[in-house]
N, C-alpha and C positions, 0 to 999 in steps of 0.2 A: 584423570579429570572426572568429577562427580556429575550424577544425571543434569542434576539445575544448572552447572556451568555450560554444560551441552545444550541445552534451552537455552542458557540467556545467549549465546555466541551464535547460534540457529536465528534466534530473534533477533539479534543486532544485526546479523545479516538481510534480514528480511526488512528490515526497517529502513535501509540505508538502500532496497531496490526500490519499495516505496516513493521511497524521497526523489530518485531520480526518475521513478515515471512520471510523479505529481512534477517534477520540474518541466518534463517534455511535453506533458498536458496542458498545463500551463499556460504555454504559448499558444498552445491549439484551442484552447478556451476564450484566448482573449481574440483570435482572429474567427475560427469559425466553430461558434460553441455547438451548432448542429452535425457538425463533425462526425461519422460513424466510429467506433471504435470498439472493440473486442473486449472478454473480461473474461475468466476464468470462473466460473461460481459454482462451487461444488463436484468442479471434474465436469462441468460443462461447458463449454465455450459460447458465451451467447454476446448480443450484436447491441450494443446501446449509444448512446450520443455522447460526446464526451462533455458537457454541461449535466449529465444525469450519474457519469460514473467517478467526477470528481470530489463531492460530497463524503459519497459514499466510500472513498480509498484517503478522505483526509481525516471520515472518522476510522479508518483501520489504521492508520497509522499513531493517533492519540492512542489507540487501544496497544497497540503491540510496544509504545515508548512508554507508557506506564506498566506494561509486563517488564519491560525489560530493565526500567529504574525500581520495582520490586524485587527482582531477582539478585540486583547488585547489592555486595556486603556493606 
């Protein structure tokens, strides 16, 4: 298995954890958007609302499905 098939199978996984936090958020968005929640940002674990960290993981996930529809032959 070559390096890029390693990447894109890395990233399809990562994409499809994505998908299921935004779905668990989701919920917690539409009942209580001031919600605390947790984030990981650079090896740090820091404390944000989840109406502030929904944006921001719906744009990593457009970013990591067009990584990973460029990888595919």
């Amino acid at each position: 298995m070559g390096t890029l098939s390693i990447v894109a199978v890395y990233l399809a996984s990562l994409l499809k954890n994505i998908r299921l936090v935004l779905s668990t958020l989701d919920e917690a968005l539409a009942k209580e958007p001031d919600r605390k929640c947790f984030r990981l940002v650079g090896g740090v674990l820091v404390e944000r609302t989840v109406k502030d960290v929904v944006p921001a993981l719906q744009t990593n996930k457009e970013g990591v499905r067009d990584s990973v529809l460029c990888l595919r032959p």
